[in-house]
C-alpha positions as CSV (number, residue, x, y, z in Angstrom):
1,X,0.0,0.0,0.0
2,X,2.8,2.3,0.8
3,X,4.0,2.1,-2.4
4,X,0.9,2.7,-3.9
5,X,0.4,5.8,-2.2
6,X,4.3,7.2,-3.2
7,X,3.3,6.5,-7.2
8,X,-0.2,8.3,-6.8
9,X,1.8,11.0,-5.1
10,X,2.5,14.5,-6.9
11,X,4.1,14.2,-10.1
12,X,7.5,13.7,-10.9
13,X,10.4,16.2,-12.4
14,X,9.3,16.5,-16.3
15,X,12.8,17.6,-18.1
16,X,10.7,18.8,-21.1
17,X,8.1,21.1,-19.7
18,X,10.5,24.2,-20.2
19,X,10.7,23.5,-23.2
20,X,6.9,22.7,-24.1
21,X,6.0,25.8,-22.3
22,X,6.2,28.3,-25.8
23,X,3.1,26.1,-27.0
24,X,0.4,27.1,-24.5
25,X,1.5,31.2,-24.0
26,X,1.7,34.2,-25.4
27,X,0.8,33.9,-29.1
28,X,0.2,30.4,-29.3
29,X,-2.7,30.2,-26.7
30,X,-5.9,28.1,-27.5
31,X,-7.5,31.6,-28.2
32,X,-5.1,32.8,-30.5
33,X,-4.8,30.0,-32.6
34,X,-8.0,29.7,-33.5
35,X,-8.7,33.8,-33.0
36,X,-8.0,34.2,-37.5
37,X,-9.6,30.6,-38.5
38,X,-13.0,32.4,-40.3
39,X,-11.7,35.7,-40.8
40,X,-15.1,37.2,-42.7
41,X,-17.4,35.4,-40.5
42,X,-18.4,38.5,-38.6
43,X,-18.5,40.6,-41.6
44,X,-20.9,38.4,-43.7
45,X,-22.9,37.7,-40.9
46,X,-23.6,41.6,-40.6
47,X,-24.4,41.8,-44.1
48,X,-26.9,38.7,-44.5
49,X,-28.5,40.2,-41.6
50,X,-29.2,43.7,-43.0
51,X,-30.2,42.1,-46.2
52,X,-32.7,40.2,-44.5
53,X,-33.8,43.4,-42.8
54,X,-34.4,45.3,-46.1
55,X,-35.5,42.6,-47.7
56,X,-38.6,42.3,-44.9
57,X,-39.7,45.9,-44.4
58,X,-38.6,47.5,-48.2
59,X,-39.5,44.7,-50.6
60,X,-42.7,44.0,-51.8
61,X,-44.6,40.4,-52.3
62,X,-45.6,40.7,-55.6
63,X,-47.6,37.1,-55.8
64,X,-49.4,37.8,-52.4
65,X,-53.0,37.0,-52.6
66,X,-52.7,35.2,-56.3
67,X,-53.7,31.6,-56.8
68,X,-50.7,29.8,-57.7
69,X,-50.9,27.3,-60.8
């Protein structure tokens, strides 16, 4: 058991954690590598939305009320 318990302990000396470090800071973070992935998301998603804004109040049904063949 005792040895049990000094292997479940805290872990041990990792010599290449220095040098993994660079891959989760600064401009490698999660956020900042997938920051630029869609870079004209936001952009188009503006414009189909103000499209879809004129296109509801500004532009007339022109087949409203007609029987349809």
């Amino acid at each position: 058991m005792r040895a049990f318990k000094e292997a479940a302990g805290p872990a041990r000396y990792d010599p290449w954690e220095r040098a993994d470090a660079w891959r989760y800071t600064g401009t490698f973070s999660r956020f900042n590598r997938f920051k630029g992935s869609l870079p004209g998301l936001g952009t188009a998603t503006v414009a189909f939305a103000g499209y879809c804004v004129y296109e509801h109040f500004f532009m007339e049904d022109e087949h409203h009320g007609e029987a349809h063949h």
